[in-house]
N, C-alpha and C positions, 0 to 999 in steps of 0.2 A: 547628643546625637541619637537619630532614631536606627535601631533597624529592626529587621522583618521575621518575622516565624511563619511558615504554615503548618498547620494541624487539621486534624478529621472534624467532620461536624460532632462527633460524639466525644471527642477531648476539650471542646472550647469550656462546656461548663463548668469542668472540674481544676481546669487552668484558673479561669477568671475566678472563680473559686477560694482557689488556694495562692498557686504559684506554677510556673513553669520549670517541673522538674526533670533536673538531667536525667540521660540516658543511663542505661548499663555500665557504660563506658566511662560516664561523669561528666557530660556537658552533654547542652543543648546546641542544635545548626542553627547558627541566622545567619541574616545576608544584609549587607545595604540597600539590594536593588527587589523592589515588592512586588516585581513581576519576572524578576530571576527565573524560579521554580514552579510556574503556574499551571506549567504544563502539565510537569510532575505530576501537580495537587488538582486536577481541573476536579472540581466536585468541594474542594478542600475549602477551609476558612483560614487570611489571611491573619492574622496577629503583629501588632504593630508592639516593639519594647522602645521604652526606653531607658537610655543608658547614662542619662545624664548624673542620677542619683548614684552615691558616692557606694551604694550596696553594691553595686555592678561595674569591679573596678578589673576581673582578670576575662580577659578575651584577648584568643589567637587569631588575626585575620591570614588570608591567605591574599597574594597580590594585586587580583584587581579587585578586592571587596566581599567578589560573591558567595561566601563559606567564613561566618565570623563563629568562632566556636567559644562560647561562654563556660567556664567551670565553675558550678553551682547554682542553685536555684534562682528562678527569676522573680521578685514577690510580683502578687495580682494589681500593687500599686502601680507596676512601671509596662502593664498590658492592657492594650487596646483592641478589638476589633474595627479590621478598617473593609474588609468586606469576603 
């Protein structure tokens, strides 16, 4: 399964980098839907994950999709930019 992060133009290099690290809190926001938050982010860079690999096994969704909350880092293998 794919789904979607956005972040600032000045976060993607150190993402693609390293990894996508959780918040304060201890997890990252994605969404299933890559135009969910655009508004939010107009200016922003989307981020594509995936989840298929077996690292990225505990995520909370919320009921139609759009708020999937990951607990723990995301590696740079399973991130994309898609625009």
């Amino acid at each position: 399964m794919k789904l979607y992060h956005w972040t600032t133009k000045e976060n993607v290099n150190k993402i693609l980098n390293d990894c996508l690290k959780v918040n304060s809190i201890g997890f990252s926001y994605l969404t299933k839907f890559p135009d969910r938050w655009d508004t939010l982010h107009e200016g922003g860079v989307l981020l594509e994950v995936e989840t298929g690999d077996s690292k990225l096994t505990c995520f909370e969704e919320n009921l139609d999709g759009s708020e999937v909350l990951c607990w723990g880092n995301i590696p740079k293998e399973n991130i994309k930019i898609i625009k």
